[in-house]
N, C-alpha and C positions, 0 to 999 in steps of 0.2 A: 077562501081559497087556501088550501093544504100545503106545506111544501112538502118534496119530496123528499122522503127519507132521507138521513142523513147515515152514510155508513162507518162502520164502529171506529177505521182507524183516522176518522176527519176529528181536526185540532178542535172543535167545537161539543162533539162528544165525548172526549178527553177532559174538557174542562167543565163539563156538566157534573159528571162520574168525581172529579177532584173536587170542585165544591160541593156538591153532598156529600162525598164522602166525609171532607171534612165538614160539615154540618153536623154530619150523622156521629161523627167522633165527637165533638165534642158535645154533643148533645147526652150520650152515653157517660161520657167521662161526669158528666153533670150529677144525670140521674145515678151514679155510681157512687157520688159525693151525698147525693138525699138519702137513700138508702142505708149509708152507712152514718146517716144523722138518725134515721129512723128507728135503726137497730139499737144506736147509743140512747137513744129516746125512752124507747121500750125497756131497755135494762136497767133505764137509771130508775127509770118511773117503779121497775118493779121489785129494786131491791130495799125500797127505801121505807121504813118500817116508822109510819105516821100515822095520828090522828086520824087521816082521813080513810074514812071507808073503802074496804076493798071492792067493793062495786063500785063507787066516784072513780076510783085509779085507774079501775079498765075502762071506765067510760071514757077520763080524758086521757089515756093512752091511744081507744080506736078514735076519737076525736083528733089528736095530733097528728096521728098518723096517716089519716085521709087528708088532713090539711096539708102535711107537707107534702104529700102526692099529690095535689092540687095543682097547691104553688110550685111543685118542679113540673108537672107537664105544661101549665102558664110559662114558664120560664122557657123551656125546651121550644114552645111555638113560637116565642118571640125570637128565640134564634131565628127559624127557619123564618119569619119575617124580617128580621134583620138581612139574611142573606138574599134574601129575595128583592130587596133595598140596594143589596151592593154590589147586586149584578145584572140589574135592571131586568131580572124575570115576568114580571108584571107587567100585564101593561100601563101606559101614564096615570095616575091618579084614582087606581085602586087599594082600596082597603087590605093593605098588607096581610094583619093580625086576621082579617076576615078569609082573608085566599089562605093563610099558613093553617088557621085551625081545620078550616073544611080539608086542607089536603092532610095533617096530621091525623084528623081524627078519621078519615076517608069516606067522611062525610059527602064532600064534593059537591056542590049542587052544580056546578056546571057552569055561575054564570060570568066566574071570570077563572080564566086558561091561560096559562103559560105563553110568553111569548114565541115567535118560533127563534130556536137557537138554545132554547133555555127549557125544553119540554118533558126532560126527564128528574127535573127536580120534583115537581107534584110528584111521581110515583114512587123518589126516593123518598119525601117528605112522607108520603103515606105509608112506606114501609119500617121508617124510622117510627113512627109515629105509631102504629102496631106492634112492632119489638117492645115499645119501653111500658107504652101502655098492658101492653099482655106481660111483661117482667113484672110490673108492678102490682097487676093485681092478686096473684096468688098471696104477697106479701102481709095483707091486712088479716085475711083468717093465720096466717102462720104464724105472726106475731102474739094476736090474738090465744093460739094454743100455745104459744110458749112462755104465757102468762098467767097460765092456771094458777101458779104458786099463790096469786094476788087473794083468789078465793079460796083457797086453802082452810078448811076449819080451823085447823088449830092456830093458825093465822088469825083470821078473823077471832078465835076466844082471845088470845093475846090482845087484841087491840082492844075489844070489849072489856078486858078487864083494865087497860090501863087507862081508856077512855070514862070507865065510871068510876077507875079509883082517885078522877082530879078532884081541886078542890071547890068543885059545883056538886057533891055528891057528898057531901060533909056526914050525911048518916050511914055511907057504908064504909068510915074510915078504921071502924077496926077489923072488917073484911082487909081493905086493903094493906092493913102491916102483918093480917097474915100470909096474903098472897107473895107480896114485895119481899118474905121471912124466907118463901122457900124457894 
């Protein structure tokens, strides 16, 4: 059985709209904080002039940086499961994490639904849940392209020479004091 609409200026749709919203705030503020880990990520990873292969660097740079876009949309549904815990949206003795992802991801299978009174969170959840997700995905090729520098030939002969003038490479050591010369 359906209830009937509820209209916009009843105290119950006011407080629907106020908890998503704030869901949605801080959920934003969150992935706002990952982003700006992933960007510091990315810079650090590719200003740092080491041993290791400029292919490894960008591997584990798009490595890290899918992981922490993982672990912040994980994070971001646990909110919305959290909220959905603190304002009894659910009905009794459902799978929080299970309702927040299907409504985040808008997935949805349909087989558990908001309670009535609480019915405009799923479609916030799922809207949240699209902004951050569609924010974040253009981020991986972008970072990606603003890490060419890693592959850089003369990058890469730079490391090639200092990685064979150690001293595991004892028969090209008087290469190496002429290179180290100029």
């Amino acid at each position: 059985m359906n209830a009937p609409p509820l209209p916009f200026g009843s105290g119950i749709v006011l407080d629907q709209i106020l908890v998503g919203g704030a869901a949605s705030l801080l959920n934003l503020i969150i992935h706002a904080i990952l982003l700006g880990i992933v960007v510091w990520t990315a810079r650090n990873l590719q200003t740092r002039d080491t041993f290791v292969p400029a292919f490894l660097q960008y591997t584990v740079m798009i490595v890290a940086t899918g992981t922490l876009l993982v672990a912040g949309h994980l994070f971001e549904v646990v909110v919305w499961a959290f909220t959905y815990d603190l304002v009894g949206a659910a009905p009794p003795d459902s799978d929080l994490l299970y309702f927040a992802f299907g409504n985040y991801t808008t997935l949805g299978y349909g087989d558990v639904t908001p309670v009535d009174g609480w019915r405009l969170l799923g479609p916030m959840t799922a809207l949240n849940g699209i902004m951050l997700i569609g924010w974040s995905r253009p981020r991986v090729p972008h970072f990606c392209n603003n890490s060419k520098d890693l592959l850089d030939p003369q990058r890469l002969v730079h490391v090639a020479r200092v990685a064979t003038c150690s001293p595991l490479f004892p028969t090209v050591s008087k290469r190496c004091r002429k290179l180290h010369a100029t």
